[in-house]
Rosetta silent file (secondary structure, phi, psi, omega in degrees, C-alpha in Angstrom):
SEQUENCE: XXXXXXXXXXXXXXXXXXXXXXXXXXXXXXXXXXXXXXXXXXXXXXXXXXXXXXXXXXXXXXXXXXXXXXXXXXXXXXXXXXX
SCORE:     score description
SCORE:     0.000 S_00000001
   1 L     0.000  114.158  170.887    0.000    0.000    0.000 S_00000001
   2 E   -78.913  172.573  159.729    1.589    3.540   -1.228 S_00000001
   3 E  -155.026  119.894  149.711    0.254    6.783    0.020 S_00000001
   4 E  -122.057  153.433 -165.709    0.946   10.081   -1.661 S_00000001
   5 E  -113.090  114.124 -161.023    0.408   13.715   -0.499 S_00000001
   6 E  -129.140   95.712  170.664   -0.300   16.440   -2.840 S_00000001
   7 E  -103.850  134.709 -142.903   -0.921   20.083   -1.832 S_00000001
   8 E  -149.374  107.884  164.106   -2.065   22.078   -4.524 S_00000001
   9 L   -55.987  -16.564  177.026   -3.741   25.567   -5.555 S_00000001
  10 L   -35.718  162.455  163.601   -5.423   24.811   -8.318 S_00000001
  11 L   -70.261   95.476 -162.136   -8.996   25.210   -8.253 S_00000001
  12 H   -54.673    0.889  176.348  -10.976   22.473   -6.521 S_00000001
  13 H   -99.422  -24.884  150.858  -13.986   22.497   -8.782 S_00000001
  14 H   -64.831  -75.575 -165.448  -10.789   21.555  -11.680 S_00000001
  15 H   -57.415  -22.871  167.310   -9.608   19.096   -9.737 S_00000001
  16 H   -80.107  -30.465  164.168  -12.843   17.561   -8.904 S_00000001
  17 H   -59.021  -40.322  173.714  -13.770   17.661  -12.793 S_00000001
  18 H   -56.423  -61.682 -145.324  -10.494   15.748  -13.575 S_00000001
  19 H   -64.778  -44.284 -179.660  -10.975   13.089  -10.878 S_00000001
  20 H   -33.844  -53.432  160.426  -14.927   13.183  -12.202 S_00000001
  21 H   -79.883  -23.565 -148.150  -13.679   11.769  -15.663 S_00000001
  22 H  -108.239  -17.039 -176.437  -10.751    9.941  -14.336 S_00000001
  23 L   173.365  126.149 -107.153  -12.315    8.007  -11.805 S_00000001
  24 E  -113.855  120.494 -179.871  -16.249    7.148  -10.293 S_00000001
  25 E   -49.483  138.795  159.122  -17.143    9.389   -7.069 S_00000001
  26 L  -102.494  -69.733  173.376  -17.537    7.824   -3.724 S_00000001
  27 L  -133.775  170.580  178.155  -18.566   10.455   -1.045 S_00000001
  28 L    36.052 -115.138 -145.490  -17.806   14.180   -0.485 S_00000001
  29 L  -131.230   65.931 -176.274  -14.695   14.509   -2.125 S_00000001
  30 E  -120.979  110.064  129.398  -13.252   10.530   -2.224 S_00000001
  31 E   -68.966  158.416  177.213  -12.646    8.975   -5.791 S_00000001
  32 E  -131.135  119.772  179.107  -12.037    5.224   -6.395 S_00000001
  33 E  -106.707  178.251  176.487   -9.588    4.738  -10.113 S_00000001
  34 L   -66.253  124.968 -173.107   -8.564    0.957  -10.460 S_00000001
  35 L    29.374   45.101  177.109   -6.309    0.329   -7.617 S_00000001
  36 E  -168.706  146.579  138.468   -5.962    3.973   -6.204 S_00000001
  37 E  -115.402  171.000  175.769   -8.146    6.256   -4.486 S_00000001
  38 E  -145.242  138.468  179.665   -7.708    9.826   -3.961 S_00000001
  39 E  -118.992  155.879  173.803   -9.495   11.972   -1.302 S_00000001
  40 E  -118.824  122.146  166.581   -9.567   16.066   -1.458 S_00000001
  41 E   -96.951  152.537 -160.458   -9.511   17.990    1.462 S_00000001
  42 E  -112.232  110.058  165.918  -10.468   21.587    1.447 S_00000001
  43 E  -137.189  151.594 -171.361   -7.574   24.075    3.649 S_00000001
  44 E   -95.471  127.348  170.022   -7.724   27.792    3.744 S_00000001
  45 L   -92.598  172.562 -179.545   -4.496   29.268    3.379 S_00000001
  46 L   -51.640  -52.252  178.873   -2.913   32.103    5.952 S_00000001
  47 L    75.187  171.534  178.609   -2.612   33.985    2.984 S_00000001
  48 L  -121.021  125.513  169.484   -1.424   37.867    3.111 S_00000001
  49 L    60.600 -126.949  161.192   -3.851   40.553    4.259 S_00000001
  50 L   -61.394  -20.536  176.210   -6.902   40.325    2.365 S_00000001
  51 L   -74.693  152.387 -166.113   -5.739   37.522    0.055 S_00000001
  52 L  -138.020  119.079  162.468   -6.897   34.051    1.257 S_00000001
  53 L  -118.320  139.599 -169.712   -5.613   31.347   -1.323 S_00000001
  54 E   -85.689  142.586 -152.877   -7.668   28.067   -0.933 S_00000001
  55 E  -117.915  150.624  164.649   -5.157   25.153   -0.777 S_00000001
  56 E  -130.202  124.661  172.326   -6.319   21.128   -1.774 S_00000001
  57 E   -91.492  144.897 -165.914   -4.626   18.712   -0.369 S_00000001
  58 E  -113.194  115.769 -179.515   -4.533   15.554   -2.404 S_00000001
  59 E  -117.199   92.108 -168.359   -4.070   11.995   -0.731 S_00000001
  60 E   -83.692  127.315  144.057   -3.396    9.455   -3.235 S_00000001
  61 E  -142.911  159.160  177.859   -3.571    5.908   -2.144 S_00000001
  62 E   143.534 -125.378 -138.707   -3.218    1.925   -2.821 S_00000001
  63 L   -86.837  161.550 -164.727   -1.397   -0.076   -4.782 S_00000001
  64 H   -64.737  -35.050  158.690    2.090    1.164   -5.775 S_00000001
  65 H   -78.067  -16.640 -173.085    1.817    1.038   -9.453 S_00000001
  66 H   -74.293  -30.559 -161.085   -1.616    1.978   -9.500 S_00000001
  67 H  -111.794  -43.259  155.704   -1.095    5.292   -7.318 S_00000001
  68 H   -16.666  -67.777 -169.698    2.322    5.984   -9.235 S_00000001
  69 H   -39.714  -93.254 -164.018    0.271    6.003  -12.291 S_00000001
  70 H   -49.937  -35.607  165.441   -2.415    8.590  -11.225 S_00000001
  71 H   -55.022  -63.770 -152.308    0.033   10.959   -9.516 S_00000001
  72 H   -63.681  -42.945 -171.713    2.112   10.704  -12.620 S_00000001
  73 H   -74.557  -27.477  175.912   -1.354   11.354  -15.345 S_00000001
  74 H   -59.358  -65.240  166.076   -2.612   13.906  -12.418 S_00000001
  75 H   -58.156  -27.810  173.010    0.660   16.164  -12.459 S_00000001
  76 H   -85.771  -51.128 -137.798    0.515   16.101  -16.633 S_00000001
  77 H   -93.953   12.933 -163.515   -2.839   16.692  -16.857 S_00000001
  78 H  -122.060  -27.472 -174.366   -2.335   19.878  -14.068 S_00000001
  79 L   -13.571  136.287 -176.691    1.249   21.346  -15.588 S_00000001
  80 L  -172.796  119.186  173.604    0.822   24.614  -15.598 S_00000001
  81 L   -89.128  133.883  171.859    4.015   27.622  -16.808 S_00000001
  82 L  -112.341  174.721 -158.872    4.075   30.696  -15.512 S_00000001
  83 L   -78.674    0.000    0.000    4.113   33.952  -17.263 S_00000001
């Protein structure tokens, strides 16, 4: 059994769209892919002054190629260059 930990700004209604095609909702914010799950928790960050940036942490687990996998197609399909 792997477990990986992903915290991540992105937008959580994108990340929940991804997982949406990628893999069949359980409850709140749990998917189940073919040997992996991934659950999303919701964290606020401290942020500076008025800015607040909402953070999702990502907990990918099962079986070690299977959770490889989805971390690996999750990070390509999230890539993102900045300006």
């Amino acid at each position: 059994m792997k477990e990986v930990v992903i915290d991540s700004g992105i937008p959580c209604h994108e990340i929940k769209g991804y997982f949406e095609k990628e893999a069949r909702a359980s409850d709140g914010g749990r998917f189940l892919g073919e040997g992996w799950e991934v659950v999303l928790e919701t964290h606020e960050d401290q942020g500076y002054k008025n800015l607040k940036i909402p953070k999702i942490r990502l907990i990918f687990k099962g079986e070690e190629g299977a959770v490889d996998l989805a971390v690996k197609r999750y990070r390509r399909a999230f890539l993102r260059g900045g300006a």
